[in-house]
C-alpha positions in Angstrom: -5.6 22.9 -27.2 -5.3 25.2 -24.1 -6.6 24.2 -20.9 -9.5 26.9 -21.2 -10.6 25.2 -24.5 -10.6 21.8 -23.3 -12.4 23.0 -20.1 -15.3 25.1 -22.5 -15.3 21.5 -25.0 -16.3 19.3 -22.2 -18.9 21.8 -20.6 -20.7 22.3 -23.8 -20.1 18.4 -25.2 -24.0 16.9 -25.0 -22.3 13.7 -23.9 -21.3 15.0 -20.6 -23.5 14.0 -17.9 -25.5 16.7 -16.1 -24.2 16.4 -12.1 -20.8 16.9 -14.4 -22.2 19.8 -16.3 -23.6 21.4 -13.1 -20.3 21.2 -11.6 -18.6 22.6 -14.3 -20.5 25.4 -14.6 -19.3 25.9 -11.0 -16.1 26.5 -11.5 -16.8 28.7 -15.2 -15.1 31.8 -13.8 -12.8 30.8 -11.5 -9.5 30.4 -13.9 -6.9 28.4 -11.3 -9.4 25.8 -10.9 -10.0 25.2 -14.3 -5.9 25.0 -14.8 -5.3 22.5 -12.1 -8.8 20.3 -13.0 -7.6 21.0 -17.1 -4.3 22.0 -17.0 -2.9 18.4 -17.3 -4.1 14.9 -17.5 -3.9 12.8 -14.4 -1.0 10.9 -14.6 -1.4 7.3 -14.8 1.8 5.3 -13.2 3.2 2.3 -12.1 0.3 1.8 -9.4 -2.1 3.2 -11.5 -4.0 6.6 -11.1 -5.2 8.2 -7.8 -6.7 11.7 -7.5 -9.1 14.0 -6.3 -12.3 13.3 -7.0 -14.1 15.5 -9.1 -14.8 16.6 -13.1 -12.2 17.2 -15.3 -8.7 15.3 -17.2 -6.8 16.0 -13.8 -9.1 14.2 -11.3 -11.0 11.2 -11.0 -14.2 10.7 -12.3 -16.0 8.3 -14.5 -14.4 9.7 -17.7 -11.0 9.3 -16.9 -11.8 5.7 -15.4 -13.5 4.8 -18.6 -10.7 6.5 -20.8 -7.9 4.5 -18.6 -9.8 0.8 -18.7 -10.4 1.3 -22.4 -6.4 1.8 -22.8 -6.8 -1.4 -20.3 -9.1 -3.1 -23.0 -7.5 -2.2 -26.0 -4.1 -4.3 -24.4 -5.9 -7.4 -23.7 -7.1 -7.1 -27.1 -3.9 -7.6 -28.5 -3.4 -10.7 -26.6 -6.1 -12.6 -28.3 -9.5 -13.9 -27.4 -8.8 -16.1 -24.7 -7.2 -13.0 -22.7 -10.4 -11.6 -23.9 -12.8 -14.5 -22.3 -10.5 -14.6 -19.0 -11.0 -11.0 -18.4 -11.0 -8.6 -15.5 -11.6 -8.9 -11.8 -13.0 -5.8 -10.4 -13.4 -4.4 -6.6 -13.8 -1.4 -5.2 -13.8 0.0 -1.4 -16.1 2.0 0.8 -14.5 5.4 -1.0 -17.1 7.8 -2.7 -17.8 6.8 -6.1 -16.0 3.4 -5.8 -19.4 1.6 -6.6 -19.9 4.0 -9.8 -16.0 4.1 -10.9 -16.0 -0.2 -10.4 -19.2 -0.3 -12.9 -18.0 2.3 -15.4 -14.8 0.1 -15.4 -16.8 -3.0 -16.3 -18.9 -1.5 -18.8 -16.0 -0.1 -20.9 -14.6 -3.5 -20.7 -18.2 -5.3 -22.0 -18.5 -2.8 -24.9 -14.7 -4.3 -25.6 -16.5 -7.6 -25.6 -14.1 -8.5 -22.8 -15.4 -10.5 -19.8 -15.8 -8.4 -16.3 -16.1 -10.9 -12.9 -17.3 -8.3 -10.6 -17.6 -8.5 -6.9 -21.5 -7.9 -5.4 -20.3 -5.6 -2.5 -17.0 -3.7 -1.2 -14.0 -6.3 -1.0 -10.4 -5.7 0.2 -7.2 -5.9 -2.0 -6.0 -9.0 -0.9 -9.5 -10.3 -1.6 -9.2 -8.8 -5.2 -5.7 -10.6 -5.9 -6.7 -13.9 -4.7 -10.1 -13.6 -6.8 -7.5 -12.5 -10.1 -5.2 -15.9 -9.2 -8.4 -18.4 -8.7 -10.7 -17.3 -11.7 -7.7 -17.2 -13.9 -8.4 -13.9 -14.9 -6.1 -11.7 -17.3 -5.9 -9.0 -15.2 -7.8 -7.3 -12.2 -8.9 -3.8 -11.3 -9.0 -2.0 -7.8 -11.4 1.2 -6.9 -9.2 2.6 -3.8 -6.9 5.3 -2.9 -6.1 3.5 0.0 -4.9 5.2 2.9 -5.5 8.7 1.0 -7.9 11.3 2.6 -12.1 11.0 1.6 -11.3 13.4 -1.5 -9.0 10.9 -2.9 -9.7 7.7 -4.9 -8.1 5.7 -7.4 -7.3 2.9 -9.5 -4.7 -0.1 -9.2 -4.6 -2.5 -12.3 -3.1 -5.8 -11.4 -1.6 -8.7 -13.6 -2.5 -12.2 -14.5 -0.4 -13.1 -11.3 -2.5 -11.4 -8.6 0.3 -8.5 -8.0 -0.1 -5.0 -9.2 1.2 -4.6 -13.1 4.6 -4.8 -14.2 6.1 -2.0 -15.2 6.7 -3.1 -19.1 3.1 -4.6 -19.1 2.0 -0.9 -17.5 3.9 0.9 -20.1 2.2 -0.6 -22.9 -1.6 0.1 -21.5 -0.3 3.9 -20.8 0.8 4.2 -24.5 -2.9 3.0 -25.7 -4.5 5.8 -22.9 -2.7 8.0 -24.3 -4.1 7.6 -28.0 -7.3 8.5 -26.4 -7.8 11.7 -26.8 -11.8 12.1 -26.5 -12.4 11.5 -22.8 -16.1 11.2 -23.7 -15.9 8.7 -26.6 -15.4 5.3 -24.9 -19.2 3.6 -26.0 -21.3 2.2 -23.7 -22.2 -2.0 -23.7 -25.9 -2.7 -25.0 -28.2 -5.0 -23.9 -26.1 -7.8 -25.1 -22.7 -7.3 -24.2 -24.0 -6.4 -20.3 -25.9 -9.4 -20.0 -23.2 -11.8 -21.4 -19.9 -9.9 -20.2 -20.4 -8.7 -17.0 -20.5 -11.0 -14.3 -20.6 -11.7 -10.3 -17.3 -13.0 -8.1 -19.0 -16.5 -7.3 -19.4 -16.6 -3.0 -17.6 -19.7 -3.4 -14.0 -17.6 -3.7 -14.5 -15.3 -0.3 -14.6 -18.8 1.5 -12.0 -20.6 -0.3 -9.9 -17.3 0.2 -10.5 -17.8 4.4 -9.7 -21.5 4.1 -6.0 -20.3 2.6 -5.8 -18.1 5.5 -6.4 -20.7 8.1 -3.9 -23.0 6.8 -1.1 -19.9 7.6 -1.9 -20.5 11.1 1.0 -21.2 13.5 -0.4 -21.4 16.7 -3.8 -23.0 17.4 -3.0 -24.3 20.6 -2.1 -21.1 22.2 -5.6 -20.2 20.4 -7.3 -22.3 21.8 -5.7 -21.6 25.6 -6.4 -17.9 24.9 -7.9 -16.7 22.4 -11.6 -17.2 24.2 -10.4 -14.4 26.7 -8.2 -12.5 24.5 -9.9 -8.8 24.5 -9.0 -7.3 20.9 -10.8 -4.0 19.7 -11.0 -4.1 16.0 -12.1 -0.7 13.5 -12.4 -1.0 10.3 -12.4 2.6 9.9 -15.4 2.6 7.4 -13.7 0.5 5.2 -13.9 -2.9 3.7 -11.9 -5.0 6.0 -15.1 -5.6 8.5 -16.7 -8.5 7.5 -13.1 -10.4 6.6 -11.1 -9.6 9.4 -13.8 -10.6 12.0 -14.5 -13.4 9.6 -10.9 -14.8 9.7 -10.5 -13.7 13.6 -13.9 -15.8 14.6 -13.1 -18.7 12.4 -9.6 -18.9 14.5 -11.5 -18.7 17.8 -11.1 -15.3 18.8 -14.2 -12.7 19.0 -13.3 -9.1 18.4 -15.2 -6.5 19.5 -15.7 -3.9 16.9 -16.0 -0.1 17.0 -19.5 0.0 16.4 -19.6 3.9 15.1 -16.8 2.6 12.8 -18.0 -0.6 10.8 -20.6 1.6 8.8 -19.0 2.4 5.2 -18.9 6.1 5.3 -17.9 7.9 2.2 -16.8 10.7 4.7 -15.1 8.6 7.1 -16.6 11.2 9.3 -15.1 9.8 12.9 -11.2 10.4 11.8 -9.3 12.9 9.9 -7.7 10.5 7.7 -8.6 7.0 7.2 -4.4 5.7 7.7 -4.4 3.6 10.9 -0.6 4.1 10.7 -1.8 6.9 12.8 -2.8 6.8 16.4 -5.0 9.3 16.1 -7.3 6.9 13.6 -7.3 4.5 16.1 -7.9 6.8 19.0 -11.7 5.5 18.9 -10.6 2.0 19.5 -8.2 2.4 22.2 -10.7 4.3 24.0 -13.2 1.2 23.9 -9.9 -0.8 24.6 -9.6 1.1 28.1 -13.7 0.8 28.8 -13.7 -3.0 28.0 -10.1 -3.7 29.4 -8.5 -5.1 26.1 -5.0 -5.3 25.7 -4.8 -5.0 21.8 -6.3 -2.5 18.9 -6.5 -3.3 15.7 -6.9 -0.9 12.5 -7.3 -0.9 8.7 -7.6 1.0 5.9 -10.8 1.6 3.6 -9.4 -1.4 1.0 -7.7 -3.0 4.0 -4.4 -4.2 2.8 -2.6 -2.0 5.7 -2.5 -3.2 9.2 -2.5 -0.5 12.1 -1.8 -1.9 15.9 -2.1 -0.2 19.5 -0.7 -2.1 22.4 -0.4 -2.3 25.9 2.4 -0.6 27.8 4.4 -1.4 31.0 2.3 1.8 32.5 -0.8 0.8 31.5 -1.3 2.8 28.3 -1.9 2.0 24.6 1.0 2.6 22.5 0.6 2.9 18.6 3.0 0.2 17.2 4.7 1.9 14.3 4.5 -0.2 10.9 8.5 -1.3 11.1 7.8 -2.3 14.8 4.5 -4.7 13.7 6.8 -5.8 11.2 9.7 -7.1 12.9 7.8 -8.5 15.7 5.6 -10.7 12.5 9.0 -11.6 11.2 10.4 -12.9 14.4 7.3 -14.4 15.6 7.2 -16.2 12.2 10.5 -17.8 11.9 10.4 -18.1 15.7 7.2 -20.2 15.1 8.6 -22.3 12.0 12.1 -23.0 13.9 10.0 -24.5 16.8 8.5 -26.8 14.6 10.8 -27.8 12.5 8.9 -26.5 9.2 11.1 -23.4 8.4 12.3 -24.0 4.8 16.4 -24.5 4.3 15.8 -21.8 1.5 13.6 -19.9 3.1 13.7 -16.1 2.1 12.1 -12.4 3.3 11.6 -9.6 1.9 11.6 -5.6 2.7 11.6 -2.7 0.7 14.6 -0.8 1.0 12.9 1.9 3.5 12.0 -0.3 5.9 13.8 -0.7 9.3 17.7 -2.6 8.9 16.5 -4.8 12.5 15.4 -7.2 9.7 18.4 -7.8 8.6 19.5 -9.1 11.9 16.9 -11.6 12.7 16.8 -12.7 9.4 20.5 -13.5 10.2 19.5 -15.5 13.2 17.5 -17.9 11.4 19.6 -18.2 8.6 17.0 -16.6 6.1 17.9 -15.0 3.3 16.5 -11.3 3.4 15.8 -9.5 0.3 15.3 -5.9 -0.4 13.4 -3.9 -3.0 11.9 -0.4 -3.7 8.6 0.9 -2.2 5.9 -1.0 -3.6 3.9 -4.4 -2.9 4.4 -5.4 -6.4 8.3 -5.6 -6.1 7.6 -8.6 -3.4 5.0 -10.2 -5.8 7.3 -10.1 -8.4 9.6 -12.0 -6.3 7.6 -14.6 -5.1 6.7 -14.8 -8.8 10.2 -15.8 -9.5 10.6 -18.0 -6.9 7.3 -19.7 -7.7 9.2 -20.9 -11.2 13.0 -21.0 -10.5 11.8 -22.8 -6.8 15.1 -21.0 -5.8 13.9 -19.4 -2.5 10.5 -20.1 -0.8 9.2 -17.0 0.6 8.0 -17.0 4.1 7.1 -13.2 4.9 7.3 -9.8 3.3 6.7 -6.6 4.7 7.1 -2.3 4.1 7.1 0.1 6.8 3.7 1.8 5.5 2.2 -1.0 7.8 1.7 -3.6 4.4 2.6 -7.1 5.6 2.1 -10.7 3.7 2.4 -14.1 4.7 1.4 -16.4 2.0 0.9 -16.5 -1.6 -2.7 -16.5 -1.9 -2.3 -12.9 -2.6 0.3 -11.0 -3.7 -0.3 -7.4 -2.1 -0.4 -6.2 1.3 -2.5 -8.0 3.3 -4.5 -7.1 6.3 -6.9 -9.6 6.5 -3.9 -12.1 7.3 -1.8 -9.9 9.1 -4.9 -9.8 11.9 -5.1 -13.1 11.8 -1.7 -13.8 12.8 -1.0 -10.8 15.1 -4.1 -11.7 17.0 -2.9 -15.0 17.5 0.5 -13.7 18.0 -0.7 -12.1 21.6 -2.3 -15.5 22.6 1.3 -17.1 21.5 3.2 -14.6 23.8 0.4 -15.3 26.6 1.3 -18.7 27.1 4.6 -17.5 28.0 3.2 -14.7 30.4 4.5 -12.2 28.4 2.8 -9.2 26.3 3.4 -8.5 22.4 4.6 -5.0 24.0 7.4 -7.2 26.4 8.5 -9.2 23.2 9.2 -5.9 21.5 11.5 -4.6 24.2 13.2 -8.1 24.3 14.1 -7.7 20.5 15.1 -4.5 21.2 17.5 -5.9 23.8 19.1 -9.1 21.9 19.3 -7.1 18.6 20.1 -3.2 20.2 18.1 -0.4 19.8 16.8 0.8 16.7 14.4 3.9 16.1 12.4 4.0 12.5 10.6 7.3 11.5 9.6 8.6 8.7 8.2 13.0 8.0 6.2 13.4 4.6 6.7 17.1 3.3 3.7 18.2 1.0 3.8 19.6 -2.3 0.7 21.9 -4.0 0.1 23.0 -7.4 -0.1 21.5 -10.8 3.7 21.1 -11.3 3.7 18.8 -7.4 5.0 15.8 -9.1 7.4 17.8 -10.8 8.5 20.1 -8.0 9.6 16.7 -5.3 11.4 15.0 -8.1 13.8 18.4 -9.2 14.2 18.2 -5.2 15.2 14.7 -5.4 17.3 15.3 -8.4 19.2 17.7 -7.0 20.5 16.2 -4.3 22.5 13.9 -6.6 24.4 16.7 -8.0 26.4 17.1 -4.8 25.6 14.6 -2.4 25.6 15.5 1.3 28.8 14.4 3.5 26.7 14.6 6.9 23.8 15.3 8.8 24.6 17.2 11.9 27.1 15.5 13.6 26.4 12.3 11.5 28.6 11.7 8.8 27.5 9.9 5.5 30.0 6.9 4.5 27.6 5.6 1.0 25.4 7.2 -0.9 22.9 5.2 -3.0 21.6 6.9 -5.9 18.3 4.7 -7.3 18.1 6.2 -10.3 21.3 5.1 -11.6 21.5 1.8 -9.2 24.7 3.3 -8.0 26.3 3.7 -4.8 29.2 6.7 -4.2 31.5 5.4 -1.1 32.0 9.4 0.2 35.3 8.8 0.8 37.1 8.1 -2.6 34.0 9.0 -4.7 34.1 5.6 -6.1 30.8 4.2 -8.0 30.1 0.6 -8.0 26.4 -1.3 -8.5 23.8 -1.2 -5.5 22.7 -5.1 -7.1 22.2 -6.7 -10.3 19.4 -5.6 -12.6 18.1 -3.7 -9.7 14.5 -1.6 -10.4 15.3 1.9 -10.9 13.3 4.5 -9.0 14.3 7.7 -7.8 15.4 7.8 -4.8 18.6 9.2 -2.8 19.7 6.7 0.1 22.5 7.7 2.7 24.0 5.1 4.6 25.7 6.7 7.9 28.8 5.9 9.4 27.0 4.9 12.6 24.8 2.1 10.9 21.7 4.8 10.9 20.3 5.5 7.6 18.1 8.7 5.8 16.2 8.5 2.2 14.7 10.2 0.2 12.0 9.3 -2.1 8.5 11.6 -3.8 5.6 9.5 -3.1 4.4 7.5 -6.2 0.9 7.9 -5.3 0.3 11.5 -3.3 2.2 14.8 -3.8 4.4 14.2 -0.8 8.2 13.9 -0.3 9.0 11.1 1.8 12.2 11.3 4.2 13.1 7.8 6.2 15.2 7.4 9.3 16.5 4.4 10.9 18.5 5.3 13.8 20.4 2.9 15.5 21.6 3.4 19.2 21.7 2.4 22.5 19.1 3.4 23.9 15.6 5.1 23.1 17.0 8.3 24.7 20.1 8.5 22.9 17.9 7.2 19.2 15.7 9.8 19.9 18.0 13.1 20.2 20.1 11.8 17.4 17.0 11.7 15.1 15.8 15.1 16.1 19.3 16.4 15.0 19.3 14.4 11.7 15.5 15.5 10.7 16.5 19.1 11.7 19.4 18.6 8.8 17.4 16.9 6.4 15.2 19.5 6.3 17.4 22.5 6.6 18.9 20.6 3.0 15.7 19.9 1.3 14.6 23.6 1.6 17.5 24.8 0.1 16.9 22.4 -2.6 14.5 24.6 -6.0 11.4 23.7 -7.1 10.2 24.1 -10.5 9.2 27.5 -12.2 
C-alpha cells in the first residue's frame, strides 16, 4: 500500500478521531506532507520512539502509542500472568500530549488485562525508574522527548530493572509492533478492565524515593555551615523537575529560589527556544535573577529532568555555563574526594562514562584507584552495568556520567538523574565554601593537577524522510578509508563500533576495542596528541553528532587546535554522500 492510500484509509476510517480527521483534511492536497507523515512508520529503537507530534504512522500521536504499547502488551503476555499482574509503571512530562499519550498507554495495556500503576501528575525519569524497582513492576513506560524542542515527544520503555530496555528484550516487542498493521485496531478497556487495571503510583514512593536520596549525601556539615546562605537559582524550565529538586534541595537545608516565570508546565516552553539546559541560553533567565539576587550558582533541567544544566561564577564576576563533561568531572572528583576523606570509598569501587565523554576521567579515576569503565551513548549501558555488578558483586559502582549533562549516583534509579545530581552539586558549593574556594576555583585546580583538557561537541542536522538513513551512509562511509589526520593532527587508532575493532594507522593492524563490546555505529579517532574526534548519528533526533576532546596546555592553545580540527571534520563529512 502506497503512502497516498494509507493516508486516504486513515482519513476516511470512522475510527479515527475528529481533531485527527480535521487535521488530516489539512494536509489532503499538500503531497510532501503526506509522504513524510505516511511515507514510513516511525521507527521504534533501542530508546524507544520519539517524533514530531502530529497525525499520521511517522509522528506521534495516540495511534502510534497505542500500536507500540500493544506490541509492549502482547510481550508481557508471553511471560505469563504474574508479568501480567506486576505490570507497567507509567509517567509522562510537561510535553504536549504527555497526559493523553500516558493514558492511551495505560488503556491499551487494561484492554490486555495487564496491570497499569500510573502516576497522578507529571514525574521525572528518575522518579519513573525508582517507582519500576519498588512496585516490582514488569516493565515501565516514559512520555518524554527529553531535551527535544516543544514539537517533539516520545516514548522510553524500561525493564524490570529500572533501566531503559535491553536491546534483545527491545527486539522482541519491535517484532510484535510490527505484526500490527491496523494502527486503529488496538480495543479500548471497558468498564471492568479500567476500574480493576489501572491504578495510582501510591504517595508513599515519591517520599521513600527522597529518603534514598538523602542517604547519598556526603557533606552535611558543610550543609549545615552553608547551605542557609548559599544563593542557588533553580528553573525547571517548564518541566517536571520543580517540585523534586526543590524538594530534595529543602530537605538537605538549602532554599532555592526558583524562576518564577519558569516553574509553570508550559506545553510551549514559551520563555526558551529549546528546553536543553546544556545550553546557556536556557538558562539565560536564571542567571539573570542570579546577578539581581547575588547568587553564585544556577541550576537547570530538562522537561523529564534526568539532565542537569549548571552556570557558575567566574573570577570576573560573570556566570559561566559549566559544560556537561566539566559538571561531570568536578561530581566525580568531588565524590571520590568525599569517600577517600572518610574512609568509605569501596576497594572495588568502579565509574563509568560513555565513550564520548571527556578522557580527564580517566585520570582522576586513576588517582583514586577506581576502576573507570566505558560504554556507548546511552543511560542504559551504565544500568546494565550496575545490573551486573548488583549479581556478580564484582565492582560496586560509585558514579556514572555522559557528557549530554546525564549524571547518577546511586542505584535507586538506573537513568540519568537530575534530581540527585542537584542535590549533590548544591551541596558540592557549600563543601568547596568551607575551604574558601568556589566550584568555578576547583575546576581550574583540576585543570591544573590533571592539564588542560577542552570537550566540545557540533550536531549537524539532517531533513527529509530518508534523515536516519542519510547520517548513517555518512557514518559508514568514513570506514571505507579512514582519515590519517585532521589538520595538522595526525590519527594513530581508529575505532570502528560497528565491528568493535580498532585500526592502529600505522600498520593497518585490527585487534578488538574490548570483549563482547555493544555494537553501535560509531567512528572513533584517537590522535597522536592524546585528543580525540567521533562520530556518531544521534539515536533519538536526526542529527550527526561530532565529539572533541582536546588536550593541551593551555585554554588558548585547546582552543585554536579545536577550531582547526572542527574546520577538518567538517570539510570530511561534507564530502561524505547522502542517500538518493
Amino acid at each position: 500500500m502506497s503512502y497516498n492510500d494509507t493516508f486516504k484509509k486513515w482519513l476516511l476510517d470512522p475510527r479515527i478521531d475528529a481533531d485527527s480527521r480535521t487535521e488530516l483534511a489539512q494536509i489532503a492536497s499538500d503531497s510532501n506532507e503526506i509522504k513524510m507523515r505516511f511515507g514510513k512508520e516511525l521507527e521504534f529503537g533501542t530508546a524507544g520512539m520519539r517524533g514530531t507530534i502530529g497525525v499520521g504512522t511517522n509522528k506521534m500521536n495516540i495511534y502510534t502509542v497505542k500500536r507500540a504499547t500493544q506490541g509492549l502488551a502482547d510481550f508481557i503476555k508471553t511471560k505469563g500472568e504474574k508479568a501480567m499482574q506486576r505490570g507497567v509503571v507509567i509517567s509522562y512530562d510537561t510535553r504536549l500530549k504527555s497526559d493523553v499519550f500516558a493514558m492511551a498507554a495505560a488503556e491499551t495495556l487494561a484492554a490486555n488485562n495487564i496491570t497499569s500503576h500510573v502516576f497522578d501528575d507529571v514525574h521525572p525519569v528518575p522518579m519513573l525508574s525508582y517507582a519500576v524497582r519498588q512496585l516490582k513492576a514488569f516493565a515501565g513506560i516514559m512520555i518524554t522527548a527529553s531535551h527535544n524542542p516543544k514539537e517533539y515527544n516520545g516514548y522510553k520503555v524500561y525493564g524490570e530493572d529500572g533501566a531503559q530496555m535491553n536491546p534483545d528484550d527491545t527486539d522482541v516487542v519491535v517484532s510484535f509492533i510490527n505484526r500490527i498493521s491496523d494502527y486503529l485496531g488496538p480495543v479500548k478497556p471497558n468498564s471492568l478492565q479500567t476500574g480493576k487495571y489501572i491504578k495510582t503510583v501510591p504517595s508513599k514512593i515519591d517520599k521513600k524515593y527522597y529518603k534514598e536520596l538523602k542517604k547519598l549525601a556526603l557533606s552535611p556539615k558543610a550543609v549545615k555551615t552553608h547551605g542557609k546562605k548559599l544563593k542557588l537559582v533553580y528553573t525547571p524550565v517548564h518541566g517536571s523537575g520543580y517540585v523534586p529538586v526543590t524538594t530534595i534541595l529543602k530537605k538537605i537545608g538549602i532554599n532555592a529560589t526558583a524562576v518564577k516565570e519558569q516553574t509553570k508546565k508550559d506545553t510551549e516552553f514559551s520563555t526558551v527556544a529549546v528546553p536543553n539546559p546544556e545550553y546557556k541560553e536556557t538558562l539565560a533567565m536564571g542567571i539573570d535573577l542570579a546577578q539581581k539576587i547575588g547568587a553564585t550558582v544556577v541550576f537547570g533541567t530538562d522537561p523529564d529532568s534526568d539532565r542537569l544544566g549548571v552556570a557558575v561564577k567566574n573570577k570576573e564576576g560573570g556566570f559561566e555555563a559549566l559544560s556537561g563533561n566539566q559538571v561531570g568531572i568536578l561530581l566525580l572528583d568531588y565524590i571520590l574526594t568525599r569517600l577517600s576523606e572518610d574512609g568509605a570509598l569501596p576497594a572495588n569501587a568502579a565509574v563509568v562514562k560513555s565513550f564520548v565523554s571527556t578522557s580527564m576521567a580517566k585520570a582522576i579515576c586513576a588517582k583514586y584507584n577506581v576502576k573507570l569503565f566505558e560504554v556507548p551513548v546511552g543511560f542504559k549501558f551504565i544500568g546494565e552495568k550496575i545490573k551486573i555488578w548488583e549479581n556478580t558483586h564484582e565492582y560496586t559502582f560509585v558514579f556514572g556520567f555522559e557528557e549530554s549533562c546525564g549524571y547518577l549516583r546511586g542505584t535507586h534509579a538506573r537513568d540519568k538523574d537530575a534530581v540527585v545530581a542537584s542535590m549533590l552539586t548544591a551541596e558540592m558549593v557549600c563543601y568547596y565554601a568551607t575551604k574558601n574556594k568556589t566550584v568555578f576555583d576547583r575546576l581550574q585546580e583540576i585543570y591544573d593537577t590533571y592539564g588542560y583538557v577542552l570537550d566540545s561537541n557540533i550536531s549537524i542536522p539532517f531533513t527529509g524522510l530518508n534523515a536516519m538513513e542519510d547520517m548513517n551512509l555518512v557514518v559508514n562511509s568514513l570506514k571505507e578509508k579512514p582519515a590519517a589526520k585532521f589538520d595538522i593532527y595526525k590519527v594513530s587508532t581508529v575505532r570502528d563500533y560497528s565491528r568493535n575493532v580498532k585500526i592502529d594507522i600505522e600498520t593497518g593492524a585490527e585487534s578488538e576495542i574490548e570483549k563482547s563490546f555493544p555494537l553501535t555505529n560509531c567512528i572513533y579517532y584517537e590522535l597522536e596528541n592524546g585528543s580525540f574526534i567521533c562520530v556518531r548519528p544521534s539515536g533519538t533526533e536526526p542529527k550527526l553528532k561530532i565529539y572533541f576532546s582536546v588536550k593541551a596546555n593551555n585554554k588558548a592553545t585547546a582552543e585554536t587546535a579545536l577550531a582547526k580540527m572542527q574546520a577538518a571534520a567538517k570539510k570530511l563529512i561534507n564530502a561524505k554522500p547522502k542517500a538518493e
